[in-house]
C-alpha positions in Angstrom: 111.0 116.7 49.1 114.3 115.3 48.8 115.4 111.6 48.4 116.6 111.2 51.7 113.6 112.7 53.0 111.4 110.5 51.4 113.4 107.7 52.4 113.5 108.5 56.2 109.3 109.3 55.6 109.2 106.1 54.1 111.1 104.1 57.5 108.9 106.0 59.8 106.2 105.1 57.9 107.3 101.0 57.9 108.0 100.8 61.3 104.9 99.2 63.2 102.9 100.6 65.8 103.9 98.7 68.3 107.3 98.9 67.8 107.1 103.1 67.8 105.4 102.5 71.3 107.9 100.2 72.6 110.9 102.8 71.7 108.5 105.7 73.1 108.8 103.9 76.4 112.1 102.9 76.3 112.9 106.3 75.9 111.0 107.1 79.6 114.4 106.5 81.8 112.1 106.6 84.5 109.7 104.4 83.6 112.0 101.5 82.6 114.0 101.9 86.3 110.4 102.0 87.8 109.8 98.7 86.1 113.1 97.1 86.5 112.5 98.2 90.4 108.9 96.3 89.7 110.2 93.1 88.4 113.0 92.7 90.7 110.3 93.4 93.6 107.7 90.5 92.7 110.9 88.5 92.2 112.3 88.8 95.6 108.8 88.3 97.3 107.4 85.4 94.8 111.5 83.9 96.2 110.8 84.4 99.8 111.1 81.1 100.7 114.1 80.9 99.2 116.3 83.6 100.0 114.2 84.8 103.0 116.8 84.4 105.9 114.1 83.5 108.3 110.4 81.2 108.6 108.2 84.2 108.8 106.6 82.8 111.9 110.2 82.4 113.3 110.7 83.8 116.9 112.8 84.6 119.2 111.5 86.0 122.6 114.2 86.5 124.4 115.8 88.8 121.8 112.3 90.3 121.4 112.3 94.0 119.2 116.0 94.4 118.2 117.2 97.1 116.1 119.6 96.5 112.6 122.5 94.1 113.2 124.0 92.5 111.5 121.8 88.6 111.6 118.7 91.0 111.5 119.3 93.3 108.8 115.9 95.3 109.3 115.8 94.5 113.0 112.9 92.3 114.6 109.1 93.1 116.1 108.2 92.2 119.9 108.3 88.5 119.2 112.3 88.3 118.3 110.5 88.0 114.6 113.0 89.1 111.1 111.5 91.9 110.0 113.5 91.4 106.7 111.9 87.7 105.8 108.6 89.1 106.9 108.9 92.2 104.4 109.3 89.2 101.8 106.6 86.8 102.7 104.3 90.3 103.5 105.0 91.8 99.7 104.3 88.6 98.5 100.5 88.5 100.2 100.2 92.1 99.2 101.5 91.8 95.8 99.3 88.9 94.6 96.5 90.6 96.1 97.1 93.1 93.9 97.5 91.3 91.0 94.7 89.0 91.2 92.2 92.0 92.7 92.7 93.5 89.4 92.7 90.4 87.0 89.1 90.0 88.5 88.2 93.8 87.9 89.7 93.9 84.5 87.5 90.5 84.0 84.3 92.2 85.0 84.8 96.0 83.9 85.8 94.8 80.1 82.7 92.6 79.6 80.3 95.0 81.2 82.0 97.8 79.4 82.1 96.2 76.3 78.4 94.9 76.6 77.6 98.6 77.3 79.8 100.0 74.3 78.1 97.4 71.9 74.9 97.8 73.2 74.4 101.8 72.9 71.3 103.8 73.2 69.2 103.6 76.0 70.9 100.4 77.5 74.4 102.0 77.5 73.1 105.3 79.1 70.8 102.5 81.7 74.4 100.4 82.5 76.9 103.6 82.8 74.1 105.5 84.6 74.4 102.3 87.1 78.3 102.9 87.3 78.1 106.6 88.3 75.3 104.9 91.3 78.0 102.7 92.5 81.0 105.6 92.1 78.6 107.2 94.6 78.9 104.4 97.2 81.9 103.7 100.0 83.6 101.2 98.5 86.4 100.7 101.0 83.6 100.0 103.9 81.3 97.6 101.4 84.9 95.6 101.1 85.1 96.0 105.3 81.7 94.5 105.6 82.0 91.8 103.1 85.2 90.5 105.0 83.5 91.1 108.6 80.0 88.7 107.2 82.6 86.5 105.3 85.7 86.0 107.2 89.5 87.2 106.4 90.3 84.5 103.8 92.4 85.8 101.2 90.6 84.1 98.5 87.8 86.6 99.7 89.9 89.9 99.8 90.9 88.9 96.2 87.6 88.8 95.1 85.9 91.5 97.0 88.6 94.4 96.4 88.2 93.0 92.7 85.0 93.5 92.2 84.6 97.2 93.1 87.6 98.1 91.7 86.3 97.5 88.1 84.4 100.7 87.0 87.1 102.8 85.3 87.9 100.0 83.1 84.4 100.0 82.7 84.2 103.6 81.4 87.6 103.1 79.4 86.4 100.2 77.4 83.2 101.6 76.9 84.2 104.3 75.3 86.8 101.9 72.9 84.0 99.9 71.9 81.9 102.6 70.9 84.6 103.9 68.9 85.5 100.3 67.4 82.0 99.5 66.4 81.4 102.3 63.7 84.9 100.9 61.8 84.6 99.0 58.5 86.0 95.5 60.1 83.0 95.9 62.7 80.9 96.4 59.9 82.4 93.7 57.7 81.7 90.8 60.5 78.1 92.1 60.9 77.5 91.7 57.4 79.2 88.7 57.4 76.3 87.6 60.3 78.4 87.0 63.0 77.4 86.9 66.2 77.7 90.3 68.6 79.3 87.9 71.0 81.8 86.5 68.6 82.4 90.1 67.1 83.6 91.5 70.6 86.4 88.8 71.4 87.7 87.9 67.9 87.7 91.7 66.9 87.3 94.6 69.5 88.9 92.5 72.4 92.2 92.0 70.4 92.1 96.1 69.6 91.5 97.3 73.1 93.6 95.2 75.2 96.7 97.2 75.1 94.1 99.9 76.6 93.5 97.3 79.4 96.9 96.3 79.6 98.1 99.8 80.9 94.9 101.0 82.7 95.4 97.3 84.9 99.0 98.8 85.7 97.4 102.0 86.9 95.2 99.6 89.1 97.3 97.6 90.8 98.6 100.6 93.8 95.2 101.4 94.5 94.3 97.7 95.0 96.7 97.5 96.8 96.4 100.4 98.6 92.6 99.6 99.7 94.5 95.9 101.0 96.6 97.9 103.5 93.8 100.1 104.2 91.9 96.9 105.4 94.7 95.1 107.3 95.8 98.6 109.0 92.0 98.1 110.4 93.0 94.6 111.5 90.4 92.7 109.3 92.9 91.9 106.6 95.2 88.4 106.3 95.0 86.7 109.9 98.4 86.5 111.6 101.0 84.7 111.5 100.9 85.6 108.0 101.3 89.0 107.4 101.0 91.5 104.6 102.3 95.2 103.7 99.9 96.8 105.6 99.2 94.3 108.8 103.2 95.3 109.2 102.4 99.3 109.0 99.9 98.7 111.2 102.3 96.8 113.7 104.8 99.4 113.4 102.8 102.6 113.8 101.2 100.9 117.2 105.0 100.7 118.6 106.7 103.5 116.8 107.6 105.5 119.8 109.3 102.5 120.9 110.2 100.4 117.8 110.3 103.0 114.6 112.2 100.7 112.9 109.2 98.0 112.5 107.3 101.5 111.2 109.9 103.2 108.8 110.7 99.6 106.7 107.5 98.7 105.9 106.3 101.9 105.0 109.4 102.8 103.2 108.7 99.2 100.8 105.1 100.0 100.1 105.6 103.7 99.4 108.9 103.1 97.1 106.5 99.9 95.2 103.6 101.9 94.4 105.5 104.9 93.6 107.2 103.1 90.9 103.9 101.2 90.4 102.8 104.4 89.5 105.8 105.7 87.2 105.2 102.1 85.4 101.8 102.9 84.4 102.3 106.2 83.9 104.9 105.4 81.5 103.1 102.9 79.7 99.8 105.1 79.2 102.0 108.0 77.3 103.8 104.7 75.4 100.9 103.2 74.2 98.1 106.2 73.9 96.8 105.4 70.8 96.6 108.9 69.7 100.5 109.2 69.2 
């Protein structure tokens, strides 16, 4: 091997992990627009009230369902209402439920996961045995009959979309830990008589939580998606307030009449979990630790 080649060995060799995944996803054109087209998204619906034209309970009954114009850029719904300003205040409800849908299932699918990794034998194959029970079960109408018992407070959706949402991570982590705890530093700290407990967050945590990082982007749309699913049934956010899906539902009850109030909100939540899903996608081939 030549100079130079050992040279250019030797830079590949000193550049970090990290920094080989970033430029890996750099590299993904399509990822980065997806993610720029992600950012600029939540930014816009977290801004509602600022840049939303309209109150999203604003009305107007004798203008009533209006197509584009020029004060209504998106048109309005039966009630003279901007369907613009309610896109923004709607993405915001359906975003955050989302977001904080998954922070609770990447909460309870890392702990159980890593509990089950670190645990092995016959407890592992008792808790992941218990995971392939609950894949078995209709999810979408245990969330339906948790909100029908419990009410339609968001704080509820949150926390019941959440929690059976959590079981891939589950697996994922699962199978990290039980791949971290047969390396020397595992080793080390149980030698060193620290505490299981202490061993999983100061040691396998830290390793696995780019893992968790891009499997919670792969979460979000089908969070999200189960949200809609609930308020297209009507048993989602109560009006005024409105969501993603509360509007699809709106829209596809008048579309004969109205198309517009179907085609925009469809055409927001399609286009965000499509490039939802090119994010995450992107990430996953970034960061797979096997590169």
């Amino acid at each position: 091997m030549s100079d130079s080649e050992k040279r250019a060995a030797d830079g590949r060799a000193a550049v970090s992990p990290l920094r080989r995944s970033c430029e890996r996803f750099f590299e993904n054109r399509a990822a980065v627009a997806a993610g720029a087209f992600v950012l600029l998204m939540l930014a816009a619906c977290a801004s509602a009230p600022l840049i939303a034209p309209f109150p999203f309970e604003a009305q107007d009954l004798e203008l009533g369902a209006a197509g584009p114009s020029r004060e209504h850029w998106l048109g309005t719904d039966a009630l003279g209402r901007d369907v613009f300003s309610r896109l923004l205040y709607g993405g915001a409800v359906s975003l955050k439920v989302g977001l904080i849908a998954t922070a609770v299932s990447c909460v309870i699918g890392v702990f159980y996961g890593m509990a089950a990794g670190w645990c092995g034998g016959a407890r592992d194959s008792v808790m992941m045995r218990l995971v392939d029970i609950l894949y078995a079960l209709p999810f979408t109408l245990f969330v339906i009959l948790l909100t029908v018992l419990f009410g339609q407070e968001l704080w509820l959706i949150y926390v019941a979309v959440g929690a059976v949402s959590w079981l891939t991570m589950a697996r994922i982590v699962r199978n990290q830990t039980r791949e971290l705890r047969a390396q020397a530093f595992v080793e080390a700290a149980i030698c060193m008589g620290q505490t299981p407990a202490k061993i999983m967050l100061r040691h396998i945590l830290p390793n696995i939580l780019g893992t968790v990082i891009v499997y919670a982007t792969l979460t979000v749309p089908g969070v999200m998606l189960t949200e809609a699913f609930i308020s297209f049934l009507g048993l989602g956010v109560k009006p005024p307030m409105t969501s993603w899906g509360l509007m699809i539902k709106e829209g596809a009850d008048a579309m004969q009449d109205y198309p517009w109030l179907l085609l925009f909100p469809g055409a927001f939540f399609a286009g965000t979990l499509f490039a939802l899903n090119v994010f995450g996608d992107g990430l996953r081939d970034a960061f797979d630790p096997r590169k």
